[in-house]
N, C-alpha and C positions, 0 to 999 in steps of 0.2 A: 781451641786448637783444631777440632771440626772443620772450622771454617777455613781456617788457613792450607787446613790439605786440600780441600777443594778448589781454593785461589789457586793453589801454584799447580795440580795437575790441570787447572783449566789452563793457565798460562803456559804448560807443557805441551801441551797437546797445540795452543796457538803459535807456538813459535815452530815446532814441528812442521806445522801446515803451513806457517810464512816462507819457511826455508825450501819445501818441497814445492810451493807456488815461484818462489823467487825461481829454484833451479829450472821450473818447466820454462816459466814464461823468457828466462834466457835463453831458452834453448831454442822457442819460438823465436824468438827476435833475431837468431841469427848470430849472436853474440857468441863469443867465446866464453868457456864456462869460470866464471871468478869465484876462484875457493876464498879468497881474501873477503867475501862477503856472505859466504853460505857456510864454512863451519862454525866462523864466530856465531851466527844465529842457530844452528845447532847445536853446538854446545851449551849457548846459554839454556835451550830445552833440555839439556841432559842435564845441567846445572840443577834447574827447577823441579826437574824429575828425583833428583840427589834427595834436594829438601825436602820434596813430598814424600818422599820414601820414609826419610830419617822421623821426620813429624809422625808418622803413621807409626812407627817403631815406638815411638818414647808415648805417644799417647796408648799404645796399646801395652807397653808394659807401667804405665803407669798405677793401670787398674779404675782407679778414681775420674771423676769429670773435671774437668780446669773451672773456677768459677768464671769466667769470660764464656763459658759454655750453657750456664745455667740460667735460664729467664728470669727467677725470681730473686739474681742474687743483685746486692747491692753494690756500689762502686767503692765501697771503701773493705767488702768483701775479699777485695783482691791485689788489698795494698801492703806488698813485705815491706819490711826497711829495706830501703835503697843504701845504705852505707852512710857517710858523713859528706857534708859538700859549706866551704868554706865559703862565704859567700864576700868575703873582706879581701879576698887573696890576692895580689894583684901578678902571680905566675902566670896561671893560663895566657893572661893578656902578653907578658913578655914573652914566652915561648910560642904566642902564635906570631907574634912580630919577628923573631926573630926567622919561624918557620920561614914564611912570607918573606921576608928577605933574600934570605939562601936560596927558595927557589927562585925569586926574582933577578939573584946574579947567574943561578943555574940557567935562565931561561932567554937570558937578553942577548947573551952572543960570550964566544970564549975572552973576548975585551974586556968585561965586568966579570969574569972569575974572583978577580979581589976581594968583590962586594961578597962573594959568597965565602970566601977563603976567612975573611976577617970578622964575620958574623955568624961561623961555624962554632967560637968556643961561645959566642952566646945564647948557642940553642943549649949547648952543654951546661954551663950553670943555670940558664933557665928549666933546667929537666932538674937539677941535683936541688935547684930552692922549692922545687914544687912538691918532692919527696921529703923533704927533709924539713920542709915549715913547720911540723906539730915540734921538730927536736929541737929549734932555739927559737930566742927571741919572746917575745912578748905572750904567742901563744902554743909555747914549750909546755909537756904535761910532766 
């Protein structure tokens, strides 16, 4: 966790400075000043600044060291259970097909609305089989 507060106050401090170089050298250039491109880049340093802050909070009330922190620890030192992951399922795949669709009638023009209109209730049952596969069928518990 050390390390990652130092990643992002460094990337804090670099977008800071991109932002305060962008705003000078438009200003040199003669340019009008474009906020549509200098607070997005600021924020994202106030963003990075959020996490580094929060990071420093929870490692410091932690108490303990993370084993990702420790040189002599092993790799399997720092392996919780991830949870259960079906590897036979075939939802993920129709729920990204279906995402992928909707946004592709979202995205083609308001002519193909249909495409998304008719393939809206198939994100919905692909969400409700994806929840609900341990409750029926074959591998019901």
């Amino acid at each position: 966790m050390k390390s990652n507060i130092v990643i992002f106050w460094i990337l804090t401090a670099y977008l800071v400075l991109v932002a305060g170089v962008y705003a000078v050298w438009n200003h040199l250039e003669g340019n009008a000043f474009q906020w549509p491109v200098f607070v997005p880049i600021l924020l994202s340093g106030a963003l990075t600044a959020f996490i580094a802050f929060y990071l420093g909070l929870a490692k410091r009330k932690q108490g303990g060291q993370l084993v990702e922190d420790m040189e002599h620890a092993d790799i399997d030192d720092g392996d919780p259970e991830q949870g259960e992951f079906s590897p036979w399922s075939w939802w993920p795949l129709v729920l990204a097909f279906a995402c992928s669709v909707v946004v592709l009638g979202l995205c083609m023009s308001w002519g193909f609305f249909w495409l998304s209109f008719f393939t809206a209730p198939l994100v919905l049952v692909a969400v409700v089989g994806w929840v609900y596969e341990y409750y029926r069928g074959y591998f019901a518990r």
